[in-house]
C-alpha positions in Angstrom: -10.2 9.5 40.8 -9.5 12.2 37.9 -6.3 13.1 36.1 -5.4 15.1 33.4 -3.8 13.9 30.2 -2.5 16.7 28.6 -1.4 16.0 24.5 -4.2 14.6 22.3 -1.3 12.9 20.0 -0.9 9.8 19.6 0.5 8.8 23.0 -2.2 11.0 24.9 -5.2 10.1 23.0 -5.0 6.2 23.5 -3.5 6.7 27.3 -6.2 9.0 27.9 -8.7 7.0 26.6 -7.4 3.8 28.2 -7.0 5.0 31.7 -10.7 6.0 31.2 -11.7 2.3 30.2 -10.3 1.1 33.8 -13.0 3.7 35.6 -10.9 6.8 35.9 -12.3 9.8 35.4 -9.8 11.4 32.3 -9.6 14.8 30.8 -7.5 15.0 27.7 -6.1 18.5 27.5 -4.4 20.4 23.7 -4.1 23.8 22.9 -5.2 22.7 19.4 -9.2 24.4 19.1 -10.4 22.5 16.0 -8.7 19.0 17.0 -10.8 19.6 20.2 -13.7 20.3 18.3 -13.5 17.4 16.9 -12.9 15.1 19.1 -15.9 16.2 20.8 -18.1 15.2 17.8 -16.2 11.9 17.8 -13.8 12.5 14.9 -10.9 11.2 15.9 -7.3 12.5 14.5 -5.3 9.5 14.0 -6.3 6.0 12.9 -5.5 3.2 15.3 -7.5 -0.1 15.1 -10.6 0.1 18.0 -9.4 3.9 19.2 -13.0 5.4 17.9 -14.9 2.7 19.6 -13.7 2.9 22.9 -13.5 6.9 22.5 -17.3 6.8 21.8 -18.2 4.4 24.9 -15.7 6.2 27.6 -17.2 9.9 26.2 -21.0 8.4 26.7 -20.6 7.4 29.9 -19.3 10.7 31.0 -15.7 9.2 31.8 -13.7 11.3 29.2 -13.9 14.5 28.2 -12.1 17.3 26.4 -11.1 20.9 26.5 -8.9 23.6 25.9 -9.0 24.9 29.5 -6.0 24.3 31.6 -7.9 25.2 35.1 -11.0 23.0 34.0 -8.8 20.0 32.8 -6.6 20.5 36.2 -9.3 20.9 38.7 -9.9 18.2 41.1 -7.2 15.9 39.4 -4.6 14.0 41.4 -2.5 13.7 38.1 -0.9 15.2 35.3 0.2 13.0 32.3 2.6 15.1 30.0 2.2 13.4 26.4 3.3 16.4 24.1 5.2 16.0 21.1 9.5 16.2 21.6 10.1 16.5 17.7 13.9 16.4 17.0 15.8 19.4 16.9 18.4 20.5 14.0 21.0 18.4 16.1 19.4 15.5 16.9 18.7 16.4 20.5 14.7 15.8 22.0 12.8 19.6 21.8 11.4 20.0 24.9 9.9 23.3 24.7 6.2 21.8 24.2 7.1 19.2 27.1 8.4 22.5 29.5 5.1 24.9 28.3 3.0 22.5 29.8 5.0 22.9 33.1 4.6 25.9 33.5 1.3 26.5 32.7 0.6 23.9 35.3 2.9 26.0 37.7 0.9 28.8 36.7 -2.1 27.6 37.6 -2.3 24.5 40.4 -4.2 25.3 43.5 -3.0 21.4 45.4 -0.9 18.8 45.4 -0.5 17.4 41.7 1.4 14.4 40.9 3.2 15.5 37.2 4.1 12.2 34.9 5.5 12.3 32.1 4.2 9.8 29.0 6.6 11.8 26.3 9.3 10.3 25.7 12.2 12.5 27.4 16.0 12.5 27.6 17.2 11.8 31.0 17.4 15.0 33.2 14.0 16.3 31.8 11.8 15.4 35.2 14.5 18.1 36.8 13.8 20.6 34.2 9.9 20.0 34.7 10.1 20.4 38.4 12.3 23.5 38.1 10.0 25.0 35.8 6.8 24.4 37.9 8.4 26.2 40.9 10.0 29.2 39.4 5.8 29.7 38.4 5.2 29.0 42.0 7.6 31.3 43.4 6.3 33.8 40.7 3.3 33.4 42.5 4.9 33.1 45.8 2.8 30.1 46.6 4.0 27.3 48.7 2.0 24.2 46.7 3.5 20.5 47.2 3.9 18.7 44.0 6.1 15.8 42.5 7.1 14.8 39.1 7.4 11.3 37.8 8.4 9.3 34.6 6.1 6.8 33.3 7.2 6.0 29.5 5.0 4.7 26.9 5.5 1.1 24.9 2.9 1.7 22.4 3.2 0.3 18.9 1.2 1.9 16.3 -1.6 -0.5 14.9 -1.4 -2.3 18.4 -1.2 0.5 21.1 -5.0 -0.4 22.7 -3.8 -3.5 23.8 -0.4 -2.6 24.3 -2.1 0.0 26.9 -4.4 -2.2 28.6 -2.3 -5.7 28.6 1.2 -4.2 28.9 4.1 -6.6 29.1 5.9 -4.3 31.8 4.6 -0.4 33.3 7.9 1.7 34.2 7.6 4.0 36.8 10.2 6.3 37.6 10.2 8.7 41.1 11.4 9.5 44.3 8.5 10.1 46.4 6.5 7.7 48.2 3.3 9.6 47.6 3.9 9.7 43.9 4.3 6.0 44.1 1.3 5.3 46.3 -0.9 7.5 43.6 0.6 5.4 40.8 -0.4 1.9 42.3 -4.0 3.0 42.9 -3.7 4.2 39.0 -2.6 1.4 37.8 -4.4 -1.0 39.9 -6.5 -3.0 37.2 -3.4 -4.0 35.9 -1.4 -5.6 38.7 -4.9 -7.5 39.2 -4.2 -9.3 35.8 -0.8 -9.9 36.8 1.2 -7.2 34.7 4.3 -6.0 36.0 4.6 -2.9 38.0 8.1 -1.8 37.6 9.6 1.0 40.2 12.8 2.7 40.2 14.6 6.2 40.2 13.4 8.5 37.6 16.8 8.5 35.6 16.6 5.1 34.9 13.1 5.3 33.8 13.7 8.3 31.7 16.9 6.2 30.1 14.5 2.7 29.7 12.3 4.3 27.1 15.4 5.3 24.8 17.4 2.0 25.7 14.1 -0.2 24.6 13.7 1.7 21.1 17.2 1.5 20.2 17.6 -2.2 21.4 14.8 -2.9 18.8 16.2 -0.5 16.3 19.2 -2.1 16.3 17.6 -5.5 15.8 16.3 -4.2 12.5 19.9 -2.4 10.8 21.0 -5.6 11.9 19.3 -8.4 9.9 18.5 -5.8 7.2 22.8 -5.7 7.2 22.7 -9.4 7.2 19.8 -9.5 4.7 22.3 -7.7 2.4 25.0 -9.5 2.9 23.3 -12.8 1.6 22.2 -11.2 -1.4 25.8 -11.1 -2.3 26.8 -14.4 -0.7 23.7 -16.6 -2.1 21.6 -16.8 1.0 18.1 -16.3 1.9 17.7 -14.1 5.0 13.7 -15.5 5.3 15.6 -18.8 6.0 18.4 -17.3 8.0 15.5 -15.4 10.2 13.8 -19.1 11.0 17.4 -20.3 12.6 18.4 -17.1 14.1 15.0 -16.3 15.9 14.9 -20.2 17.0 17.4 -19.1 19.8 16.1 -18.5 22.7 18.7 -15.3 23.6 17.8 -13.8 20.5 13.8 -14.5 19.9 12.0 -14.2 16.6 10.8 -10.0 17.0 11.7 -7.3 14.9 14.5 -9.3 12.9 12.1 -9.2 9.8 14.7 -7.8 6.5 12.5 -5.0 5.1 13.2 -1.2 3.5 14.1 0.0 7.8 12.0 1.6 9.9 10.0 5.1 10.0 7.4 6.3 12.4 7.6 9.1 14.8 9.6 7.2 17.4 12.3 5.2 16.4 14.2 7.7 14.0 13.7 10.5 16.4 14.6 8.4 19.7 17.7 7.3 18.1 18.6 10.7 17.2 18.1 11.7 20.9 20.1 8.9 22.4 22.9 9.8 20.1 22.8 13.0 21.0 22.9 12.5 24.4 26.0 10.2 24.6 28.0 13.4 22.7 26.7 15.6 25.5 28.5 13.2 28.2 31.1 13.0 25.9 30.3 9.1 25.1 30.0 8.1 21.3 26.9 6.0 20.7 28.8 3.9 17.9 26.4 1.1 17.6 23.7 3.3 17.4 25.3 5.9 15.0 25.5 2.5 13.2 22.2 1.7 13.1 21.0 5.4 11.8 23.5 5.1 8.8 21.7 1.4 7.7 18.6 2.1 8.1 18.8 5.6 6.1 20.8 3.2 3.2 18.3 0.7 3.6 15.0 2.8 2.6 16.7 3.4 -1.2 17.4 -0.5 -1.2 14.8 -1.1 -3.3 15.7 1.7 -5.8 19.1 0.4 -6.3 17.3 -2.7 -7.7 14.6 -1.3 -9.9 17.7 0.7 -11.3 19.5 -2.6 -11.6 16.3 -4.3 -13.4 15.8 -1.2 -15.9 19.1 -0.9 -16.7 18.4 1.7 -20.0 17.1 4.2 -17.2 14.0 4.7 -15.8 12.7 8.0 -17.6 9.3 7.5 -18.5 8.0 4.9 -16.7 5.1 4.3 -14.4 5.5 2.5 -10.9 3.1 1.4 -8.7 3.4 1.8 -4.7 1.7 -0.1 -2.1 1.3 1.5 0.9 2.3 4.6 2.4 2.2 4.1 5.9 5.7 3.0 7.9 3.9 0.1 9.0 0.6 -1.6 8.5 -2.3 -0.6 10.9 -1.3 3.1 11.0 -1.6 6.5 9.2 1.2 7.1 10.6 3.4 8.6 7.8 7.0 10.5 9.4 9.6 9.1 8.0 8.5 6.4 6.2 10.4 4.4 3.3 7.7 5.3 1.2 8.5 9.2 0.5 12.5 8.5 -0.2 11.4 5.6 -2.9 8.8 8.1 -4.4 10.9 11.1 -3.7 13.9 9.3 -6.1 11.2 7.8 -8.5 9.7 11.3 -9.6 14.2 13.1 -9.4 14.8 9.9 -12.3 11.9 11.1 -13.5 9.4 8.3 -13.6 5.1 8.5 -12.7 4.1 7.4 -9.8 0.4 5.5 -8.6 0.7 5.1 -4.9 -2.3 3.3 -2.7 -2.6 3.0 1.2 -6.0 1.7 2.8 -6.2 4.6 5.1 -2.9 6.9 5.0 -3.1 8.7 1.9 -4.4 11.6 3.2 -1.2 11.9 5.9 0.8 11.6 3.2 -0.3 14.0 1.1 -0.5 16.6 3.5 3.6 16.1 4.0 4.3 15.5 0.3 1.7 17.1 -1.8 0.4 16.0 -5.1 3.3 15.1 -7.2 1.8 11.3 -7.8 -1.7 9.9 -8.4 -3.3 8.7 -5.5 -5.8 5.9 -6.1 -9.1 4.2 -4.6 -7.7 0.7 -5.1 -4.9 -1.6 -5.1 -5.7 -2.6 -8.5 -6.3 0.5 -10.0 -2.8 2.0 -9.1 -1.4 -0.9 -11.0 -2.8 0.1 -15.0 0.0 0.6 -17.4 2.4 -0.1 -14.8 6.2 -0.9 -15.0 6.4 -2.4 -11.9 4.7 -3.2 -8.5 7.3 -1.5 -5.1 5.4 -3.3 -2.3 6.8 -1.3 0.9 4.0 -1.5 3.7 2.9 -5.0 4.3 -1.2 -4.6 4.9 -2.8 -7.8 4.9 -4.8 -6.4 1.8 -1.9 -6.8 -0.4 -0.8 -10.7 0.6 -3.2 -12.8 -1.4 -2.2 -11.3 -5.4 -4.9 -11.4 -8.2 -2.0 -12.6 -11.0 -4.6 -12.5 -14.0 -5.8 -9.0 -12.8 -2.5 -8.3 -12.6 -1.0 -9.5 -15.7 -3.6 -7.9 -17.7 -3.3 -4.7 -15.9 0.4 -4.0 -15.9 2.8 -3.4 -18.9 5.9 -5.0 -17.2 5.4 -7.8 -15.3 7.7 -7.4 -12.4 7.8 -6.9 -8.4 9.9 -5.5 -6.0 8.8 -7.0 -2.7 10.0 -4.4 0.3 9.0 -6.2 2.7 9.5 -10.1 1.7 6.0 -11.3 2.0 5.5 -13.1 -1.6 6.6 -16.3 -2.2 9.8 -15.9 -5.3 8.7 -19.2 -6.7 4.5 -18.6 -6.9 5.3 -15.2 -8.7 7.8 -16.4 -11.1 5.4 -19.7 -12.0 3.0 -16.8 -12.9 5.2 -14.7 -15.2 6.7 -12.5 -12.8 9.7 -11.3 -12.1 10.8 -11.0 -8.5 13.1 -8.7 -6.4 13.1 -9.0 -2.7 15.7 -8.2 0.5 18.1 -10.5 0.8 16.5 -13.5 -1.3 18.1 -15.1 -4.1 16.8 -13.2 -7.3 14.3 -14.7 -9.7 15.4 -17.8 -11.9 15.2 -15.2 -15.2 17.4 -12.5 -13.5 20.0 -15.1 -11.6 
């Protein structure tokens, strides 16, 4: 069985590659020459733990393959995944241009039946707009072509997505033919084998599930990052108030971790979307709107203390960053905490020594060369004023205090992400700042 996976993003580059690690036979499609190019050399674009691996093996054995070529990519293929980008517009609202060009060149070109899915993440109504933009190419072409259109969303998380592909916790398929469905099961047959759960229902709902999911977690993180800042001011710790919360059952111990908010490419534009939508039908998303407004506060958290700390202004001095990513086991850089704590660093007109183990590159494409970038942890950490810990790598857990100390001018933390122990720093002559933890002894 062939399909088509048309996007060699994120979403489309692991889903491509995974279908082709079950035995399907998977052309990844992009109008982008030199990303093409590349993959075909086996340089892969993004950096997701065990992608290249399972890249090179499904390319060798002749499973996956590449091209530019709409008619080659199309030919023979049961299947169309649509895994384009839908990059927020100036009002919030999903762009679907990229999602509706593939449509129609699809339209343009089909010769049978094709089942066209979409893996983008879309606002409800899109699967309409798809299947009115493939027949007005048909009727162009006055060709009577059966075809049916289908929402199957993605739940990949970045640093995790190969196993989120091939051991899913649920697969969502939205449509309203039965021989849309009946190519769906055989597609995703390996999977109800190991048990995973094959979820139908109209394509609305499906469409909506995507959205509802990202802003249910979303929400989870405004939320204890509100709560985290509440017991600054009240005397708690939220690490403590996490352990009792997440014990309940209801409520569960995921993505209520207090940090600097979230970033990435889907939950800040998803919750745009979503918001966007509910003014359209004339429904305010107030929780939601909520939820934008903390976590935008919440990424300048940290500067709010460091201004705090160096009360006589902060002209001058030299901060260290760890990690640029919006989350460990990504080079994924869009929106992350990183460039509005850099971005207000360099305005108050401080230096800046930033290190990532494999995301400086992303970032510097988006926000130049205004800092040092360096090779090690260590090394961004020389006449430093202080250490802003915002991705949590498992590189930067275990701290080197002596390499530290004699390193850095001013021996003081600012933990975005609460993995240090308060007590271990401060027995080793550091101050500490985190989110929502009672401040260091010296600074109480």
């Amino acid at each position: 069985m062939k399909i088509t996976v048309v996007g060699t993003g994120y979403v489309g580059l692991v889903s491509g590659t995974c279908f082709a690690e079950t035995g399907l036979d998977v052309v990844c499609l992009d109008i982008d020459r030199k990303k093409i190019e590349n993959l075909r050399k086996g340089i892969v674009p993004i950096y997701e733990p065990g992608l290249e691996r399972l890249i090179e093996r499904n390319t060798e054995f002749g499973r996956l393959n590449f091209t530019t070529d709409y008619r080659e990519a199309i030919k023979d293929s049961e299947a169309v995944f649509i895994a384009v980008g839908t990059p927020p517009g100036e009002d919030g609202s999903a762009d679907l241009k990229h999602v509706l060009k593939v449509a129609s060149e699809v339209g343009r070109i089909m010769e049978d039946y094709l089942l066209i899915a979409t893996k983008s993440t879309v606002p409800v109504g899109t699967a309409e707009k798809i299947r009115a933009a493939v027949q007005a190419e048909l009727n162009k072409r006055k060709a009577s072509i059966p075809f049916d259109v289908a929402s199957n969303p993605e739940f990949l998380k970045e640093g995790n997505a190969i196993d989120d592909f091939l051991k899913p916790d649920r697969i969502i398929i939205g449509t309203d033919s039965s021989r849309a469905e009946k190519i769906m099961k055989r597609l995703y047959k390996p999977f109800l084998l190991n048990g995973h759960p094959l979820i139908f229902m109209d394509i609305p709902s499906a469409e909506m599930t995507k959205y509802a999911a990202n802003a249910m977690l979303a929400t989870k993180i405004s939320f204890i990052n509100d709560i985290a800042n509440l017991c600054e001011r009240t005397g708690a710790d939220v690490n403590l108030v996490r352990l009792g919360i997440g014990s309940d059952s209801r409520i569960g111990n995921k993505f209520i971790y207090a940090g600097v908010g979230y970033g990435g490419s889907c939950f800040p534009k998803d919750i745009k979307a979503l918001i966007r939508t509910g003014h359209e039908f004339g429904y305010p998303m107030r929780i939601l709107q909520a939820v934008e407004e903390v976590n935008q506060d919440q990424k300048a958290v940290l500067i709010g203390k460091i201004l705090e700390h160096f009360s006589k202004g902060l002209k001058g001095k030299t901060f260290s960053i760890w990690g640029l990513s919006f989350k460990p086991n990504t080079d994924d850089t869009r929106e992350a905490p990183a460039s509005i704590i850099i971005s207000e660093l360099l305005r108050s007109g401080c230096s800046v020594k930033a290190y990532d183990p494999v995301a400086i590159d992303e970032f510097r494409k988006n926000f130049g060369d205004g800092i040092e970038y360096t090779k090690d942890r260590y090394e961004a950490l020389i006449d430093s004023d202080g250490l802003i810990l915002v991705t949590e790598w498992s590189e930067f857990r275990i701290l080197n205090y002596p390499v530290m100390k004699k390193l850095m001018k001013e021996k003081v933390v600012f933990d975005g992400r609460n993995i240090y122990d308060p007590a271990e720093l401060e027995e080793n002559g550091f101050v500490y700042y985190g989110i929502g933890r009672k401040p260091s002894a010296s600074e109480a």
